[in-house]
LOTI-449336 format. One record per residue (C-alpha): residue number from 0; residue in one letter; x, y, z. Coordinates in steps of 0.02 Angstrom, whole numbers, plus 32768, in hexadecimal, padded with zeros to 4 digits. Layout:
<pts>
{i=NUM&aa=a&X=X&Y=Y&Z=Z}
...
</pts>
This chain:
<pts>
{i=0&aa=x&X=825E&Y=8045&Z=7EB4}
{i=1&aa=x&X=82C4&Y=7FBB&Z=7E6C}
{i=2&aa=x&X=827D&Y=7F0F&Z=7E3F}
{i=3&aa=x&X=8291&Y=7EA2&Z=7ED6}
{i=4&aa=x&X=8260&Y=7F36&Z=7F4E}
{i=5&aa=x&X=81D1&Y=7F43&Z=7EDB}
{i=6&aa=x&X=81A3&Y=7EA1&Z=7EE9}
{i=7&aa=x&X=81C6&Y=7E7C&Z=7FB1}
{i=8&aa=x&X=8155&Y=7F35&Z=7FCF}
{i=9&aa=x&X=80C9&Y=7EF5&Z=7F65}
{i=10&aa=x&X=80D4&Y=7E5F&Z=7FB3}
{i=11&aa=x&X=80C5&Y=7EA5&Z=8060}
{i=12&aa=x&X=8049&Y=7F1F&Z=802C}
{i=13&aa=x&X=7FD0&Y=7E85&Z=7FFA}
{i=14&aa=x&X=8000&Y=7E42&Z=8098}
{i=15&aa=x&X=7FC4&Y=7ED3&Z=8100}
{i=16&aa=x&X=7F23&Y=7EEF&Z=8098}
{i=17&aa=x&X=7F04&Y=7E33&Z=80A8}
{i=18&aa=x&X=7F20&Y=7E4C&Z=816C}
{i=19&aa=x&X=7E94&Y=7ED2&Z=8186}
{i=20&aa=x&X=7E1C&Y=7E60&Z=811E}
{i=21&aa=x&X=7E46&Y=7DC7&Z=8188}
{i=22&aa=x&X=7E15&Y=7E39&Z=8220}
{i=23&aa=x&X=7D83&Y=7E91&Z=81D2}
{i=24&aa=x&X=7D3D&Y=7DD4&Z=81A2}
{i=25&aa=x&X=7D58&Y=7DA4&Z=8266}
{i=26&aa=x&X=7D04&Y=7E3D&Z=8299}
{i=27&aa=x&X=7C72&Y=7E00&Z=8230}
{i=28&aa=x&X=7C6C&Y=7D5C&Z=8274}
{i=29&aa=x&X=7C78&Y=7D85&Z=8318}
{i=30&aa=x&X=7BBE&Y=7DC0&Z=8300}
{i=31&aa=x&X=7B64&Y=7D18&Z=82FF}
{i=32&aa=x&X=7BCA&Y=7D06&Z=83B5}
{i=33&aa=x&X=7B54&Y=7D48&Z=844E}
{i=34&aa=x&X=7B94&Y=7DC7&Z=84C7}
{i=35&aa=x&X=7BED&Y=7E30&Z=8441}
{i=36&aa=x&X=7B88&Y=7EE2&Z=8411}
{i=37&aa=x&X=7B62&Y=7F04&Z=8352}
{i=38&aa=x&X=7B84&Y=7FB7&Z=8361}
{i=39&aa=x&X=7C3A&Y=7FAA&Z=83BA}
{i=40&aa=x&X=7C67&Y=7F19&Z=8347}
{i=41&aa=x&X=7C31&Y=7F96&Z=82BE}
{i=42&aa=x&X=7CA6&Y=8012&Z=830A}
{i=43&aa=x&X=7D43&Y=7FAF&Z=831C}
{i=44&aa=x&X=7D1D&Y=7F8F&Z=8265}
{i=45&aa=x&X=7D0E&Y=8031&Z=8222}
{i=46&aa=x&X=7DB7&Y=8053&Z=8292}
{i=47&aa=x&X=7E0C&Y=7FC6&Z=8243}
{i=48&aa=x&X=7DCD&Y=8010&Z=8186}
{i=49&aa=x&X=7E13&Y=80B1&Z=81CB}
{i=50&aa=x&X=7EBF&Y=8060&Z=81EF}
{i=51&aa=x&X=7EC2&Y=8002&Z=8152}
{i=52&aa=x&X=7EA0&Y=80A4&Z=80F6}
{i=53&aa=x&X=7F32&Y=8102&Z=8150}
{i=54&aa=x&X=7FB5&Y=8081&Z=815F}
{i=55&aa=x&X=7F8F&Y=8057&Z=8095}
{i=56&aa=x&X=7F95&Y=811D&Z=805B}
{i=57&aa=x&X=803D&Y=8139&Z=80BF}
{i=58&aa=x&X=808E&Y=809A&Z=806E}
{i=59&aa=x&X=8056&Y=80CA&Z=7FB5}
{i=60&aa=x&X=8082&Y=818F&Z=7FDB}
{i=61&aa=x&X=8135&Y=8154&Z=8005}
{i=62&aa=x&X=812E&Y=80D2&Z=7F58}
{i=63&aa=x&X=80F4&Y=815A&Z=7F06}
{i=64&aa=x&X=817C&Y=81CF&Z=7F48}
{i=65&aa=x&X=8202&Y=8156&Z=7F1E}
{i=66&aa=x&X=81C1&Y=812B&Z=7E6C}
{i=67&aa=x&X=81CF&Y=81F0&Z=7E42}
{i=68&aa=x&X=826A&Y=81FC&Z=7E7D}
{i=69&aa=x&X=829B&Y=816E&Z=7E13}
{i=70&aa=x&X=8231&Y=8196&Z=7D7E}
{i=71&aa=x&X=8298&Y=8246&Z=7D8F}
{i=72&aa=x&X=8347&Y=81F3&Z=7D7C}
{i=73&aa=x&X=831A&Y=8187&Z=7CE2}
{i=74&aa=x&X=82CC&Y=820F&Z=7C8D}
{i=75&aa=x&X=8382&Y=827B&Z=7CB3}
{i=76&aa=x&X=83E2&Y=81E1&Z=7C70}
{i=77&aa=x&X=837D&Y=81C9&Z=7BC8}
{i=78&aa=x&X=837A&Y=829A&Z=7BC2}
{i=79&aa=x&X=8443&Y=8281&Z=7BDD}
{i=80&aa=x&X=845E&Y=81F0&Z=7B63}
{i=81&aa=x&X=83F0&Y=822C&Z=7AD0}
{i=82&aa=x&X=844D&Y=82E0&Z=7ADD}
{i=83&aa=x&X=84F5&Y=8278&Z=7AB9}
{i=84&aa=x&X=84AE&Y=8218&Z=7A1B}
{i=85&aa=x&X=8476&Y=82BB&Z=79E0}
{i=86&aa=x&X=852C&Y=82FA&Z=7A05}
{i=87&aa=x&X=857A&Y=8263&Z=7998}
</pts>
C-alpha cells in the first residue's frame, strides 16, 4: 500500500475502532438510565464487540493482502537490480 493510502486507511481504521468505543461507552452509560435491562444492554454490547472484531479482521486481512503483494514486487525489483550489478 503506498504512503498516502497508508496513511488515509490507518486513519479510517482509528476512526472505526474509535466508533465502536464511542458506542460501547454509551451502552455503558445508558445503565445508570431506568427502564433499560442490564442483560440486553450487555447483549447489544457483546454484538457491537462482535462487529468491531469482524469489520477490524476483514480490513487488516485485505492490508495485509495488499502489503504482500507489495512486499512481493520490491523484493523482485531488488532480486532484479542486484543480479545486474553482479552482471557489471
Amino acid at each position: 500500500m503506498r504512503s498516502p493510502a497508508a496513511a488515509q486507511f490507518y486513519q479510517r481504521l482509528w476512526e472505526l475502532d474509535e466508533g465502536y468505543a464511542q458506542v460501547n461507552r454509551a451502552l455503558e452509560r445508558m445503565r445508570s438510565i431506568r427502564g433499560f435491562h442490564p442483560d440486553e444492554l450487555a447483549r447489544c454490547s457483546a454484538l457491537a464487540a462482535e462487529a468491531r472484531a469482524v469489520t477490524l479482521s476483514y480490513l487488516l486481512e485485505v492490508l495485509q493482502e495488499s502489503e504482500s503483494k507489495e512486499a512481493g514486487r520490491l523484493f523482485r525489483t531488488r532480486r532484479r537490480r542486484e543480479a545486474r550489478q553482479d552482471d557489471a
